[in-house]
Structure formats: structure tokens, C-alpha cells
N, C-alpha and C positions, 0 to 999 in steps of 0.2 A: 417305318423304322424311325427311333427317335433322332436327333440328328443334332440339338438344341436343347441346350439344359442352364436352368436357373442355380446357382448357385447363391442359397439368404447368408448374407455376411451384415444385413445390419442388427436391428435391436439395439437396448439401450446394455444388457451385460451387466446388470444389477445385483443378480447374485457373486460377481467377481469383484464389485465395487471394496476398495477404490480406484484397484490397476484398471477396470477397462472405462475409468472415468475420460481418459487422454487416448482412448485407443482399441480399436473392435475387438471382441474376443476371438474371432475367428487369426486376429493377428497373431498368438500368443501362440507359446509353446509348444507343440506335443513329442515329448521329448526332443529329437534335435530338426524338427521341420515348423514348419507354421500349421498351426491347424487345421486352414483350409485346402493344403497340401493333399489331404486326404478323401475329402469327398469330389476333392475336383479328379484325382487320381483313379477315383472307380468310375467316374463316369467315360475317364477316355481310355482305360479299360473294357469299358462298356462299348466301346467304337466312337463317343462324343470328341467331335471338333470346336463345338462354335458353343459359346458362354456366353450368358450375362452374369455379371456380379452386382447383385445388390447389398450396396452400400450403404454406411452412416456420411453426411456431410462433412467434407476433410480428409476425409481417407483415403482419397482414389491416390493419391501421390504413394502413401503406405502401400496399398498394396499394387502399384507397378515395380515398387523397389522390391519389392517381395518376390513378385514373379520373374521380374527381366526382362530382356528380350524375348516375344511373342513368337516371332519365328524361329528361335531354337526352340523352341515345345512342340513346333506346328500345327500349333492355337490359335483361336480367335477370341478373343475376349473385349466386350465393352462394359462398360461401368453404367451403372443404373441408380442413382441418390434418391434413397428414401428419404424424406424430409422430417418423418415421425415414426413410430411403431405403428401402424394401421390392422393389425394382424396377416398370416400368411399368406390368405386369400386374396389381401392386396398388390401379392408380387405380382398378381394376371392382369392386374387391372392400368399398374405403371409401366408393363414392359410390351402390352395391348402391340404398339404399332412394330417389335423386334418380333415378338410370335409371329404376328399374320396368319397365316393360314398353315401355319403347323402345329403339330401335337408336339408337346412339350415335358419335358423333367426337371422337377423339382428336387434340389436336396438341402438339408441346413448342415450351411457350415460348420456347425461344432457338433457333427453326426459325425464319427468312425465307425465302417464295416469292414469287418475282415472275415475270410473263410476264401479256401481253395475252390469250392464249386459256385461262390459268391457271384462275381462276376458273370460268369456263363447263366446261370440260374436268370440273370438280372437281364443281361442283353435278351436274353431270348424272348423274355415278358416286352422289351422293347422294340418285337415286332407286330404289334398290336395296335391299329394302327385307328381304334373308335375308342370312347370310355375312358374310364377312370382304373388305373391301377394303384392297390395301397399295397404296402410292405409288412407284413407282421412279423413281430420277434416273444417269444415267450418270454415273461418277467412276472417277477412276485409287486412289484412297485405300479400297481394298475392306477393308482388312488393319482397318479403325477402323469396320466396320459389318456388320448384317446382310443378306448378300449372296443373290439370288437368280439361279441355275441354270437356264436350262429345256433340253430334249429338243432332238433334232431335228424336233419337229412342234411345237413351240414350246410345248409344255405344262411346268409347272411338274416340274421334275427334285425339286429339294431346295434346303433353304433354309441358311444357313450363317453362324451370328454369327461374326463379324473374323475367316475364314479368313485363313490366311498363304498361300495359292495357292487360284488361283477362274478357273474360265476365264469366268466375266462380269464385266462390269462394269457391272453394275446393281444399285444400291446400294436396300436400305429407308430411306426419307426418316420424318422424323418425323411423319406424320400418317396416324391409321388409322380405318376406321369398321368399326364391329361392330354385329352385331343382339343384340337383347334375351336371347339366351344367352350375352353375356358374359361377367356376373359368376358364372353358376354355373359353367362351365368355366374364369374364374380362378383358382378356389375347391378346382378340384381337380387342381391344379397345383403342383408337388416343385419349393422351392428348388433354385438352381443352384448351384455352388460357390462361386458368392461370397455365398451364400444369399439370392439376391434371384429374386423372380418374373418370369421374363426374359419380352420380349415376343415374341420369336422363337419361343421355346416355346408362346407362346397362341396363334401363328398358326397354328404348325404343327399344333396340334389342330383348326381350321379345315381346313385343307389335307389332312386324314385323311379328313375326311366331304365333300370333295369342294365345300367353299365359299367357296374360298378365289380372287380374281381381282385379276389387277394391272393398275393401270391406268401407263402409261408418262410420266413427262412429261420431253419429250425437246429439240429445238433448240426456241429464241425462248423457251425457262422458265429460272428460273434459281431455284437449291435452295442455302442455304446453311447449315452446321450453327456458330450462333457461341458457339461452345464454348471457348474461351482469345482469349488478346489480340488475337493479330496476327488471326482472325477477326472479332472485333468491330472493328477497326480497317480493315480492309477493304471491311467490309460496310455500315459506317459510310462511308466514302470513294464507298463503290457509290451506296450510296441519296442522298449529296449529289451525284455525278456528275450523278445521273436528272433530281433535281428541278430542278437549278442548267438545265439544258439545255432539259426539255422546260416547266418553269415549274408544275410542278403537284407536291402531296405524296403519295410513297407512303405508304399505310397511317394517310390520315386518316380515323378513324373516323365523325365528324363529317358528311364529304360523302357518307359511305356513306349513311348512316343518313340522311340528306335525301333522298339518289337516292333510296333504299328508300322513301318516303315514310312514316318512321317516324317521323318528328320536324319540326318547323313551323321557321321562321325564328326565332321567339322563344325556340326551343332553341339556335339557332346563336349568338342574339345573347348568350345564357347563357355558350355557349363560351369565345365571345368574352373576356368579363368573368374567368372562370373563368383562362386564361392569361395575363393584364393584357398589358403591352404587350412580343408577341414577336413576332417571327417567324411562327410558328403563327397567333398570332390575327391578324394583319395578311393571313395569307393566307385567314384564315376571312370577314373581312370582306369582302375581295375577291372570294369564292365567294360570298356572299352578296346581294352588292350587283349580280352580273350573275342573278341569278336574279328 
């Protein structure tokens, strides 16, 4: 069972330039929470307690303020400075001694998923507990990702970062779990030409020894990668559509972490305080007061 998940919060945020020149794009918007509100929110949906966050240099202050107090989430979270972009495969190789001897999840901070069987679908593949799990989402935009292939018996053909021609269209999402031989098969893994440690490459040394399975997530899920404006503006539009309609917040960490019975009302009422008077806490109160 996974129990430990990575959350990528560095990068340089080039396509957002010049706002995420002063500041991680994970920090930024998505409609009224911070971006990385959201994939940290599936994973402790998922049952995850214990986090690292990798970060850009400078930041770690940004995003305490961001989060708050740790023990009203009934979180763990330590901070992990990337010094450069090294590619994904490097988040195994700097957080080596926090893994140890566990299987691990990966997700990137400016990945939102949403879907009602989303979660369950997701923890369950999180009791697997050797190998490499990837996440497919179907998309027309193959040419901008790592695209996977399979047979006519449905078995994994070959995997293919931003082919220009792909007869799938089944795209790698950003969220990945590996077992406790991560970091040493990150370890012995050759720059790509843009000299970075691609994670298509670490999969595919999975997929060698035969450990490698995908799990589909296909109609009623929704995958989005908010990587430049009109993405974050979208996705931002999407998640007020949800909540404006159905009256409830996606990707409040808060109600998770209640459900979860990880935290008391008197964390919530913390919250509360912690947002002074917005939106958010108006809706926490509300959660609160029918419980």
C-alpha cells in the first residue's frame, strides 16, 4: 500500500513566464485554491499522509504559508530543493534517503484529476505493492506527451515521448507509483538530449523486467495538464462550473482529511480562522456545522 507520495512543485514555469519568473507555478491560481491544492488532495483521498514536496530554491517559505499548520490537515510534509531542472526521474534520485525502502507516488503539481470513481479506481492500483504503475488518459494532443502503444492482445507494444505519429491515443498523465527500486534504477540512467533524466526512460526500464501496468482512466475522469494560460484559465473555469452547480469544493483538503478521520472539528475551526473571511472558510464553516 502506498503510504508516501512525491509531489513535483519545481521546474522553471517557462511557458507562464513572466509571472512564474518570482514564483512556482504550482503556487498560482486554480480558480480560488493554489494549484497544488489539488493533486496533493487526490492523493489523501487516495489514504496518503506523508509528502515530500519538491521545490524551486526560495520557495519553501511560499508554500508553508500556503498550506498552514500541518497538523490541522493531519499531514506530513517535508520540503525537498531542486537546485536545477534534472528531469522527473530525478525526483528518485534527491529524495533516495525519505523513500528508503518503500514504493512510492509520484504526481505533478500542475496535474488536476477529477472524476467520482477517480479516487477509488486510483487507491486500489495503490495496493500493488512490486513494479511500476502508469495512469493513461485518452487525448487528441499525443504529439505534447508520453504516448503508449499496445499489441493486438492488448499488451504493452512500446512507449513513445511526443511522437509526431502514434496510432494511440493514450497519453501518460502525470501521476506515477513505483516500488522501492526506484531510486537505484534512476541512478543508472543516461541523460537525454536535453540532458535531463526523462521519465519515460525509467518506465521503460520497468517494462524490460516485465513490471510495468497501466491502469486506464477513461469516460466520467477528467485529466487536465495546466501548463500555460489558456490551460489554467480553463481549468480554473471548470472547477468553478463544478462547485458553483453542484455546491461543494473540489480539492478541499480539509473535508478530506475530516472524512479521513484525521483531524477533529477544532482543526476545522483552525481553518476556518487560518482563511479569515472567504469564500473557502464560509464554506468550511458550513461543512462543519452540518456535521
Amino acid at each position: 500500500m502506498i503510504k508516501k507520495a512525491i509531489i513535483l512543485c519545481g521546474g522553471t514555469g517557462s511557458r507562464m513566464y513572466p509571472l512564474t519568473y518570482s514564483i512556482n507555478k504550482q503556487l498560482l491560481p486554480l480558480f480560488d485554491k493554489p494549484m497544488f491544492y489539488y493533486p496533493l488532495s487526490l492523493m489523501m483521498l487516495c489514504g496518503v499522509k506523508d509528502f515530500i514536496f519538491i521545490i524551486n530554491k526560495g520557495q519553501q517559505e511560499k508554500f508553508e504559508k500556503a498550506i498552514g499548520d500541518q497538523r490541522d490537515l493531519g499531514i506530513k510534509i517535508k520540503f525537498v530543493v531542486q537546485d536545477k531542472p534534472r528531469g522527473l526521474a530525478d525526483a528518485f534520485i534527491i529524495t533516495e534517503k525519505l523513500i528508503k525502502d518503500n514504493s512510492i507516488a509520484m504526481i505533478l503539481g500542475d496535474n488536476f484529476f477529477f472524476g467520482n470513481m477517480l479516487s477509488p479506481l486510483i487507491k486500489e492500483s495503490f495496493n500493488r505493492s512490486s513494479g511500476c504503475n502508469i495512469y493513461l488518459y485518452p487525448s487528441n494532443k499525443t504529439s505534447s506527451y508520453g504516448v503508449v502503444e499496445f499489441d493486438k492482445k492488448n499488451k504493452i507494444k512500446k512507449i513513445i515521448e511526443k511522437p509526431k505519429k502514434s496510432n494511440s491515443k493514450l497519453i501518460i498523465t502525470g501521476l506515477y507509483v513505483f516500488d522501492k527500486q526506484v531510486s537505484s534504477i534512476a541512478k543508472k540512467l543516461k541523460p537525454s538530449k536535453r540532458k535531463e533524466l526523462e521519465i519515460v526512460d525509467l518506465i521503460n526500464e520497468y517494462k524490460k523486467i516485465n513490471k510495468l501496468k497501466t491502469i486506464q482512466l477513461g469516460r466520467g475522469s477528467a485529466w487536465m495538464d495546466v501548463g500555460n494560460f489558456i490551460d489554467l484559465q480553463s481549468t480554473s473555469n471548470f472547477i468553478q462550473n463544478i462547485e458553483e452547480r453542484q455546491n461543494y469544493k473540489i480539492g478541499c483538503i480539509e473535508e478530506i482529511a475530516f472524512n479521513n478521520n484525521w483531524i477533529s472539528k477544532k482543526n476545522i475551526e483552525n481553518r476556518v480562522s487560518f482563511y479569515s473571511n472567504t469564500n473557502y472558510s464560509k464554506y468550511l464553516k458550513s461543512f462543519i456545522s452540518s456535521k
